[in-house]
C-alpha positions in Angstrom: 31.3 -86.6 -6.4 30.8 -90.4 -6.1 33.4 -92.3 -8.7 32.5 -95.8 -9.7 33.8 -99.2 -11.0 32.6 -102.3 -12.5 30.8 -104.6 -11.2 32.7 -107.9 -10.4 35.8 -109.5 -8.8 38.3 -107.8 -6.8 41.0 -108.3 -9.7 44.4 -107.4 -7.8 45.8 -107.1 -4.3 45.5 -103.5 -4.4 41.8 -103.1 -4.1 38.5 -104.7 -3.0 35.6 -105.3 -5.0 33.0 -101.3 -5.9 30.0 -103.0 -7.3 27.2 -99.9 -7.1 27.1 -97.8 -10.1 27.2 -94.1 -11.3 24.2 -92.6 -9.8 24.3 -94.8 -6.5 22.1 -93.6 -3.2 24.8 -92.3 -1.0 26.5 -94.6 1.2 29.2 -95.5 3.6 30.2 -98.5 1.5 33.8 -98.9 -0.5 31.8 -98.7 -3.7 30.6 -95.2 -2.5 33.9 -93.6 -2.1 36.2 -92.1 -4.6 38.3 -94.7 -6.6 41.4 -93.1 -5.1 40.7 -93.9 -1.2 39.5 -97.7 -1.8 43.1 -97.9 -3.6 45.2 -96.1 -1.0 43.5 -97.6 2.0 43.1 -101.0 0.7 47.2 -100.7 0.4 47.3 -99.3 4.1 45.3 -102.8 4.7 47.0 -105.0 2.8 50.4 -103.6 4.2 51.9 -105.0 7.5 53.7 -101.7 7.9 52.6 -99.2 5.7 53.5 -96.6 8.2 50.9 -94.3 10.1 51.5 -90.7 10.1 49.2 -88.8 12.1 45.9 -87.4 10.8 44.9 -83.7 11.4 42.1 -82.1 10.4 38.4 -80.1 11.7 35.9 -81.6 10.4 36.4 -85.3 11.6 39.0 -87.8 12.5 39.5 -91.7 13.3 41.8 -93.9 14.4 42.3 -97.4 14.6 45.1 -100.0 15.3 44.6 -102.5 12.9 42.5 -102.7 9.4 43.1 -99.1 8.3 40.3 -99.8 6.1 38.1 -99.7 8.1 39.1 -96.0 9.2 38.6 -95.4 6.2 34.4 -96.4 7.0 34.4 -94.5 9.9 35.3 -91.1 8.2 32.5 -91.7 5.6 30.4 -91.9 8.6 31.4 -88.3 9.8 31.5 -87.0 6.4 27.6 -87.8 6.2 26.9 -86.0 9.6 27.1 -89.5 11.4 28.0 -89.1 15.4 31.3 -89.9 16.7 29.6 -93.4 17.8 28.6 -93.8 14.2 32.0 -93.4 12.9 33.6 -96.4 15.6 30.9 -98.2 15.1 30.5 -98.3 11.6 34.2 -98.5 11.5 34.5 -102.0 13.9 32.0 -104.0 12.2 34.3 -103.2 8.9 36.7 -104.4 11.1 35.3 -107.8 11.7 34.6 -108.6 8.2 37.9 -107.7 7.3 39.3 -110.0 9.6 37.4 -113.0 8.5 35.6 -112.7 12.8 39.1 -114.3 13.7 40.2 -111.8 16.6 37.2 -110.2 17.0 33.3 -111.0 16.4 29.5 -110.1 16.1 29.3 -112.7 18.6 32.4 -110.7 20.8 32.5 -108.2 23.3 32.7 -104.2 23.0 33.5 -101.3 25.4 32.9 -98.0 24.9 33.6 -94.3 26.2 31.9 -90.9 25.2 32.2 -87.6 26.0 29.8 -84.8 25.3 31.5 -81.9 23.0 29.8 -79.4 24.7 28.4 -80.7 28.3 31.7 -82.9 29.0 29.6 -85.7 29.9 31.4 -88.7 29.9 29.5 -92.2 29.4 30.5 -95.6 29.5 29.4 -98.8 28.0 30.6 -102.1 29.2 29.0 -105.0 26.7 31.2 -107.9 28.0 30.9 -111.3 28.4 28.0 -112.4 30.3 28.2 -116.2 32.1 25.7 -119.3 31.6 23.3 -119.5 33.6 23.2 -123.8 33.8 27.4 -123.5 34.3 27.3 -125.4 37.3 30.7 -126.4 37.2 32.9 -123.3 36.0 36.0 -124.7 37.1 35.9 -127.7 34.9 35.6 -126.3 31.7 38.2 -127.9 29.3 40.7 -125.9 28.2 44.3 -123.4 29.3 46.5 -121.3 27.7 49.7 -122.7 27.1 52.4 -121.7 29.7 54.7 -121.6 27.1 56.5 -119.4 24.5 55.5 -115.9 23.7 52.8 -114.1 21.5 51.0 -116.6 19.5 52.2 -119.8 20.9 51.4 -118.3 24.3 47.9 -117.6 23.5 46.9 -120.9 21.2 45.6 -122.5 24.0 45.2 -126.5 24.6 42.2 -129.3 25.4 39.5 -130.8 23.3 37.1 -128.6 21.7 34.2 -127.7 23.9 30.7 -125.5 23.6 31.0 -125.0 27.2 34.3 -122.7 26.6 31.6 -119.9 25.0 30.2 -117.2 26.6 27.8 -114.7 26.0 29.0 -112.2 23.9 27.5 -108.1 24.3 28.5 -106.7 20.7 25.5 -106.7 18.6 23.2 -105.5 21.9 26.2 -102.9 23.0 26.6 -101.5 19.3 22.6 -100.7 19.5 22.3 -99.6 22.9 25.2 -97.1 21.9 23.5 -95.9 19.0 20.2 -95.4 20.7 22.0 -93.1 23.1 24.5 -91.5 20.6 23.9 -92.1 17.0 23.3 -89.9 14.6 22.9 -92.3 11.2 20.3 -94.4 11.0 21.0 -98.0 12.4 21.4 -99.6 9.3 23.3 -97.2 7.8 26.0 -98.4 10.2 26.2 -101.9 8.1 26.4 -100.6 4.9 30.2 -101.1 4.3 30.7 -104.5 6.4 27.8 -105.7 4.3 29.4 -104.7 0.9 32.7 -105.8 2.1 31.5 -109.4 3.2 29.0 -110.0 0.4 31.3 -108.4 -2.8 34.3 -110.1 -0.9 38.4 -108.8 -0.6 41.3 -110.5 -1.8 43.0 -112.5 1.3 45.6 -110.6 3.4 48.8 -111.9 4.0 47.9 -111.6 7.8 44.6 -113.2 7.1 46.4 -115.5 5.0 48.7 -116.7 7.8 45.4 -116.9 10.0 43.9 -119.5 8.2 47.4 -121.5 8.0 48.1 -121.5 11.5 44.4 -122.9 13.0 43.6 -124.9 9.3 42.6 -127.7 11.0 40.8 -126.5 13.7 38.7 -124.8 10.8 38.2 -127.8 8.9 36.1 -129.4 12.3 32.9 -128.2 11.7 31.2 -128.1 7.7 29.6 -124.8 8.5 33.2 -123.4 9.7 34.5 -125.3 6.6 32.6 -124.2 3.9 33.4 -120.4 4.9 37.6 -120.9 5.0 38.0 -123.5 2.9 37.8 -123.5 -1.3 35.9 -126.2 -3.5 38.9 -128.1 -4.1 39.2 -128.2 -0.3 42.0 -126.1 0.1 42.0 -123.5 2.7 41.8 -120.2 1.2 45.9 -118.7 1.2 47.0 -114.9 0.3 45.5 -113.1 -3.0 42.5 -115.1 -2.8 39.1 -114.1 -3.7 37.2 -114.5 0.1 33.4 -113.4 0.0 31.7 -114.7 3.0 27.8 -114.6 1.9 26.1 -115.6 4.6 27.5 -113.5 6.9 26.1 -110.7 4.8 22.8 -112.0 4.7 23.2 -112.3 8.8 24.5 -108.4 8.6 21.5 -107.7 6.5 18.8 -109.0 8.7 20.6 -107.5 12.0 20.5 -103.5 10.2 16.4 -104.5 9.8 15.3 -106.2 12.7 18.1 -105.1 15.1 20.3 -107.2 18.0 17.2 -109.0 18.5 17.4 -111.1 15.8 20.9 -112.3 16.8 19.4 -112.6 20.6 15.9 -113.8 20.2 15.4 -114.5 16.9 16.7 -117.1 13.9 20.3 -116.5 14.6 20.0 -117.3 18.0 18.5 -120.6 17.6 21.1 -121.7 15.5 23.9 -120.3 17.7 22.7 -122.4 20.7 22.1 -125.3 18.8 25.6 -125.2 17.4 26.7 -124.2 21.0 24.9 -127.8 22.4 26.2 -130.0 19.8 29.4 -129.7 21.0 28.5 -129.9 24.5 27.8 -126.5 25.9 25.5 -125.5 28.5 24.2 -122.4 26.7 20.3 -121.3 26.2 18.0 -119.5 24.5 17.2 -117.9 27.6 21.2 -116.7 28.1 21.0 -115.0 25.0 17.4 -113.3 25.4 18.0 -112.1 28.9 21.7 -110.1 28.2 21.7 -106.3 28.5 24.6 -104.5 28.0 25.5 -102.0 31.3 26.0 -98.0 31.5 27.7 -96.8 34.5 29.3 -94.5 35.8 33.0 -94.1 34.7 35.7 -94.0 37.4 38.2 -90.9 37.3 41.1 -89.8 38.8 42.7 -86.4 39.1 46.4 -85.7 38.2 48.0 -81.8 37.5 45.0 -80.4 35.8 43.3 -83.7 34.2 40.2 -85.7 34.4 41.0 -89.2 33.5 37.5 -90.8 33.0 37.6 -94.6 32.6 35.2 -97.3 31.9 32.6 -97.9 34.8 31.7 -101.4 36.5 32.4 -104.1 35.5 35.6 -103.4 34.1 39.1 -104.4 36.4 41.1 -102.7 34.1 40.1 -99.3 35.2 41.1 -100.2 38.6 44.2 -101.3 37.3 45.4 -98.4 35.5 44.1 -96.2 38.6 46.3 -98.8 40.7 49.5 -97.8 38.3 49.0 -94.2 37.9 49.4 -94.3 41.4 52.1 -96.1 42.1 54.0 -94.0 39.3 53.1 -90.7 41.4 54.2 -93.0 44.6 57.4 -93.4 43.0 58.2 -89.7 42.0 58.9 -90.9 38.4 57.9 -87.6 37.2 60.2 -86.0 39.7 63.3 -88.2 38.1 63.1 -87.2 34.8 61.4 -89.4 31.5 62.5 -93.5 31.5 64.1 -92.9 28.5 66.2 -90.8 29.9 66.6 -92.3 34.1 67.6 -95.8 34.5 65.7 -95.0 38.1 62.3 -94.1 36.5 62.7 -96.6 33.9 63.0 -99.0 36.6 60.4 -97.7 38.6 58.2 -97.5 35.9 58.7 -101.4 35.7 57.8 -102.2 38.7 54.8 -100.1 38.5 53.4 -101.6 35.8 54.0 -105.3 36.5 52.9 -105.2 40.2 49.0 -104.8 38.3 47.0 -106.4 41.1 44.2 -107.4 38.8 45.2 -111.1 38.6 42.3 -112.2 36.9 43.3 -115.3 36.4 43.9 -116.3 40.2 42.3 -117.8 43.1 41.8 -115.3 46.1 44.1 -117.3 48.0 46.8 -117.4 45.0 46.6 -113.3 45.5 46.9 -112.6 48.7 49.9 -114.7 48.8 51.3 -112.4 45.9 51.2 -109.4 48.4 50.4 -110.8 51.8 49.0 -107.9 54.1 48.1 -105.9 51.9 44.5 -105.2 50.6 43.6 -106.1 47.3 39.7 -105.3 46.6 38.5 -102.7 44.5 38.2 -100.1 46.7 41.2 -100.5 48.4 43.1 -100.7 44.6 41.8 -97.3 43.7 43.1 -95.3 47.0 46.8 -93.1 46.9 47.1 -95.3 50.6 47.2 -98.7 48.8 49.6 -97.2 46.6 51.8 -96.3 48.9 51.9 -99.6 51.0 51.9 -101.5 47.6 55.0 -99.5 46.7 56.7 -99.8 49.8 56.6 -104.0 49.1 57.7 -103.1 45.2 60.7 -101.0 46.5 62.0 -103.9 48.7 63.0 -105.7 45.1 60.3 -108.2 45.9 60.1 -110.6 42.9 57.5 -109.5 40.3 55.2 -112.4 39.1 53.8 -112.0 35.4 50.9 -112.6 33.8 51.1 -113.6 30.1 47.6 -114.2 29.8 46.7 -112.4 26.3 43.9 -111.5 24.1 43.2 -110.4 20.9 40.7 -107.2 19.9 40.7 -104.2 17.5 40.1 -100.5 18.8 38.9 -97.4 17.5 38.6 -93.9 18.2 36.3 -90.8 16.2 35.8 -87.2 17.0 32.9 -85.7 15.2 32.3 -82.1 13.9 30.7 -81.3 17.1 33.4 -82.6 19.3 32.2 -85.3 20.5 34.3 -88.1 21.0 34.0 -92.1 21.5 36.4 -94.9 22.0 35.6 -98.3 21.5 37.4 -101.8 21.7 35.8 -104.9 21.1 37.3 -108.6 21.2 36.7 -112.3 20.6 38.8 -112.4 24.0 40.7 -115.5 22.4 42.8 -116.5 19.9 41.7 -116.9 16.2 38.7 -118.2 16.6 39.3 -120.5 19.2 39.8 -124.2 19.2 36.4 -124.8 18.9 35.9 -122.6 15.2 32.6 -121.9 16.0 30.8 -120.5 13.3 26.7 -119.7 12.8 25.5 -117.8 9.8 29.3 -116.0 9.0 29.1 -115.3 12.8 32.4 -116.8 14.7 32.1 -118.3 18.5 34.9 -117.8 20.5 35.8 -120.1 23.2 37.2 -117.6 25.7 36.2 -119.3 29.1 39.1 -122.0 28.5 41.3 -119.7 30.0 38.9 -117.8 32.2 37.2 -120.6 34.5 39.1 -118.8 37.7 36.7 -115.6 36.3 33.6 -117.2 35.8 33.8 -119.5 39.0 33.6 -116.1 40.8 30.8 -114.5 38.9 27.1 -114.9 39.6 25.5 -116.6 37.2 23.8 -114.7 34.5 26.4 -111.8 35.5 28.5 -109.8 33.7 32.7 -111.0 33.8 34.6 -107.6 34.3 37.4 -107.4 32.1 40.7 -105.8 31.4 40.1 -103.7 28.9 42.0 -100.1 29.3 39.6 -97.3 27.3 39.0 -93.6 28.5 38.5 -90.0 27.7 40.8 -87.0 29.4 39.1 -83.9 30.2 41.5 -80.5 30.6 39.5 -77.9 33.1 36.2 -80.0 32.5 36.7 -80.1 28.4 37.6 -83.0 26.0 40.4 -82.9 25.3 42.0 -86.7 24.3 40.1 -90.4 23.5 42.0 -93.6 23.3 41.8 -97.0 23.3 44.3 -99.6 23.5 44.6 -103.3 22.6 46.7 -106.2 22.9 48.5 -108.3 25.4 50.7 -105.4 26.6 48.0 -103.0 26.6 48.4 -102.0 30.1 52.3 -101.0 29.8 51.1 -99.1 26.7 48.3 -97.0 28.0 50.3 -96.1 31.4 53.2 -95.0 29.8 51.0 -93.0 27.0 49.2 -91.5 30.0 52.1 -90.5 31.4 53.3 -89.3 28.6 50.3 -86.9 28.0 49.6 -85.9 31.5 52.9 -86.1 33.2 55.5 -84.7 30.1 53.2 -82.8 28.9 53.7 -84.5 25.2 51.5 -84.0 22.1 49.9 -87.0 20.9 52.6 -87.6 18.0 55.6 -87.6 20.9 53.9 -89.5 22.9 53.2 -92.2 20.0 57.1 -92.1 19.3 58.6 -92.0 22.7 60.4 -94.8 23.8 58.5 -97.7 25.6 58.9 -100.2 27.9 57.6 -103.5 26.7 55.5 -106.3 28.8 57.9 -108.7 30.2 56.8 -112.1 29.8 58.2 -115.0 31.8 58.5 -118.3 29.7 57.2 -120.9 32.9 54.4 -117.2 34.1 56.7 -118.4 37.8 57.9 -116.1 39.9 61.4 -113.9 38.9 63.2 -110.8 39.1 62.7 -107.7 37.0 63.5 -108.7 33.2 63.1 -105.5 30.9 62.0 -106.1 27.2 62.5 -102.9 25.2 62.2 -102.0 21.0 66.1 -102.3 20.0 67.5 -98.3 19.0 64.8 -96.4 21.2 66.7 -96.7 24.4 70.0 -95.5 25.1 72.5 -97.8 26.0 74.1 -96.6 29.1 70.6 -95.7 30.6 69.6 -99.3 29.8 73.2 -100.6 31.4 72.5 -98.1 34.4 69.6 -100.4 35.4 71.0 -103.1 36.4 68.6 -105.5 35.3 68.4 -108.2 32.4 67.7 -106.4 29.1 66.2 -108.4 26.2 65.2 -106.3 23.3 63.1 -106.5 20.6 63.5 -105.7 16.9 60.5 -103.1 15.9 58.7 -106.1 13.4 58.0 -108.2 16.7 57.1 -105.4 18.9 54.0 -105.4 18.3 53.6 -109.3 19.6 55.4 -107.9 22.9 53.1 -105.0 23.7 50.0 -102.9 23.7 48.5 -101.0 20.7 47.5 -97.6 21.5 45.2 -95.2 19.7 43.8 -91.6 20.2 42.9 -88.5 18.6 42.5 -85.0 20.7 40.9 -82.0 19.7 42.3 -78.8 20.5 39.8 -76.8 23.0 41.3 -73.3 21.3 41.4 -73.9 17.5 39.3 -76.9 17.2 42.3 -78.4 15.2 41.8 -82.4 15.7 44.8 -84.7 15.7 44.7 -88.2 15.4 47.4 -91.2 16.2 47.8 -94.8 15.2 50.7 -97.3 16.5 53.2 -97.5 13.4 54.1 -100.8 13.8 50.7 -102.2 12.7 48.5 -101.8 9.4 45.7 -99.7 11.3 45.4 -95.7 10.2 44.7 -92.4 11.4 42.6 -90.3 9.1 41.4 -86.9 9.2 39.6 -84.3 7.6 
């Protein structure tokens, strides 16, 4: 039974603004649900750790790592016979709205895996960034991260503001390719809370909050970007604020009626590469009408019983992971016991994960100086004989170089009654809205090719850039069985040791969400340097961390979650049909079942 409130305001921090009444058609909107969830999941949102205990259930379940609100969505999705795709999908663009578009956009990117309940089909949907076709000059795009520092002030970036930093961004055209394929809802069903949530507005996070502070004046460049994050009396808005953000609702509106076109082809469009042009970018109207988001075929790997089924082309950071899983069977760190428990495998688990010959960021001369003789191209990366020579170099305590190049996304995972399962993560692929503070309509542009000119310089025009992201479904003698999705600037050290965990310990998603973890070790100058581990302070013991022999910094459990990746799954139990679901509890997303 549907429980209303009044119309108006959202009056306290503990609760966002219901405005349909007693009577209301059914929806997936806050205002639909019962007055109890908006309460308890707008606390889980407004939280920074409001602690994340593991959802279980049959009938449905999602996940996500941040804006547990948004979960929240996505299990109204399921509860109205909406598809496992309906649920993420419904769930991320809550997610945007919720996050003002400041880590990820409309205008962003989105990957996605899903596997057939019943067939054990597995699809995947790479909507990335696609390049400009009149970037003549990739390499001289303003812009670089700052070498610098860790988490934020690494990923801040540095140059003058610049339209030629954006990219053509997949979301809007990969959400409705999914759904044609997958969805259950209707398309504009799928809006339904993100519209309520932008137009009826939220009271201002303290995460938001601190948002807004830090790129204030990068916000205040541009009146459109202005008028959205800044008051009347020219203030910016701070925590327990009132933030509506109107016309981004109207743009959500006329996307659920007319569809990605009109963000594409239509009014939005025009306005985006206007906006795009004035501040010097080499974007089109033909860019935007000619991208298509691309299915492929997934790449998979076999290990003691398990499909892992990753995204297809273009996407490096399935060949990565492949690359890593490998090198951990190369190393026998299964045969030595768990790292939390073996200074050796924790050490070899180390090494494993920081070779990660994906080096996006690098010249092809700058790699094969990282590992002279051996191969480094796709194929080669995804063979147990690359692993082995790779190892062999790894094993000789060759120095290690890291790359502290981060990112910034949300994730989410759904099961639906059927079983079917999707994982989604989408980003803005920089960091708070960039320094150019884009914004068209409510919609924010991202300026993610200031730190990916290497990436762009060596893809065709037009073309897709393959990217890092680490998403996949495990199959257990051909049925689903797990779907996750990770996020972050450690996500790779986060979804190999998960993985591991899983397939290698044989853990249950709750262990492997608590198990001890190795963080991403970041080098302050990115130069080359020995091993330096980086660990959460308490989950390691002592004399296996002495045992190592290497430099141990750790981390207290509030800043973990700048030092690492943010994993998420749920897994459905092929015997009993019981569904479990896992989010990181070190952030403010939720898992939520029923």
């Amino acid at each position: 039974m549907t429980e209303a409130v009044k119309d108006g305001p959202a009056r306290s921090s503990e609760t966002p603004t219901a405005s349909a009444g007693a009577g209301a058609a059914k929806t997936l909107a806050p205002s639909g649900w019962p007055a109890a969830d908006r309460d308890h999941f707008w606390q889980i949102q407004q939280a920074a750790l409001p602690g994340n205990p593991a959802g279980r259930g049959q009938g449905g379940a999602v996940a996500t790592a941040l804006n547990g609100f948004a979960a929240r969505v996505g299990e109204e999705a399921l509860r109205q016979g909406g598809s496992a795709v309906d649920a993420v999908m419904s769930a991320a663009l809550a997610q945007i709205v919720l996050g003002g578009g400041a880590v990820i956009s409309f205008f962003g990117i989105l990957a996605l895996m899903h596997v057939d309940g019943d067939s054990g089909e597995v699809t995947s949907l790479n909507a990335g960034w696609n390049t400009v076709l009149g970037e003549d000059d990739p390499m001289s795009i303003p812009g670089k991260l700052n070498a610098a520092g860790d988490g934020i002030a690494n990923m801040m970036g540095s140059g003058e503001p610049s339209g030629r930093t954006a990219l053509v961004g997949g979301f809007m055209r990969g959400l409705e390719a999914a759904h044609r394929r997958h969805g259950k809802l209707p398309f504009a069903r799928l809006f339904e809370a993100a519209i309520e949530l932008a137009e009826d507005g939220f009271i201002v996070s303290p995460g938001l909050a601190r948002y807004i502070d830090i790129r204030k004046q990068d916000l205040a460049r541009l009146p459109e970007t202005r008028a959205v994050f800044f008051k009347a009396d020219d203030t910016p808005y701070v925590e327990g604020d009132h933030f509506r953000q109107p016309a981004l609702a109207e743009t959500l509106r006329r996307v659920a009626a007319e569809g990605a076109d009109y963000m594409y082809t239509g009014a939005w469009a025009a306005k985006c590469i206007e906006a795009i042009q004035a501040d010097g970018g080499r974007m089109t109207l033909d860019d935007l009408a000619a991208y298509q988001p691309v299915w492929s075929d997934p790449v998979t790997i076999e290990r003691r019983g398990h499909t892992i089924a990753l995204l297809g082309e273009p996407c490096e950071g399935s060949v990565n992971l492949i690359e890593t899983l490998n090198l951990c069977e190369v190393a026998g760190i299964r045969e030595r016991g768990h790292w939390s428990q073996s200074a050796d495998s924790l050490t070899r688990l180390a090494r494993s994960c920081a070779a990660m010959g994906g080096m996006r960021y690098e010249t092809e001369e700058e790699q094969a100086a990282t590992f002279p003789g051996i191969e480094m191209n796709r194929d080669a990366r995804l063979s147990k004989e690359h692993a082995r020579a790779l190892w062999s170099r790894l094993e000789d305590q060759s120095p290690i170089r890291f790359l502290p190049k981060g990112t910034h996304s949300d994730v989410v995972v759904a099961v639906d009654a059927d079983g079917n399962m999707a994982a989604l993560c989408h980003s803005i692929n920089c960091l708070i809205w960039g320094r150019t503070a884009i914004v068209v309509d409510g919609v924010s542009v991202g300026d993610p090719a200031a730190y990916m000119q290497t990436m762009v310089a060596a893809t065709p025009r037009g073309g897709q850039l393959p990217n890092p992201i680490e998403v996949g479904i495990i199959l257990k003698d051909g049925k689903p069985d797990t779907a996750w999705s990770s996020m972050g600037v450690g996500l790779h050290y986060q979804t190999t040791q998960s993985l591991l965990n899983i397939v290698d310990f044989d853990m249950d998603l709750e262990q492997t969400a608590n198990a001890p973890r190795l963080l991403l070790p970041i080098s302050p100058d990115a130069s080359q340097r020995e091993l330096i581990l980086r660990v959460v302070d308490g989950e390691f013991p002592d004399e296996v961390l002495d045992a190592t022999g290497l430099e141990i910094k750790r981390i207290q459990p509030v800043e973990a979650r700048f030092a690492q990746g943010l994993w998420v799954a749920i897994r459905r139990d092929a015997a009993t049909g019981e569904l479990t679901a896992i989010s990181p509890t070190y952030t403010n997303g939720q898992a939520t079942a029923f």
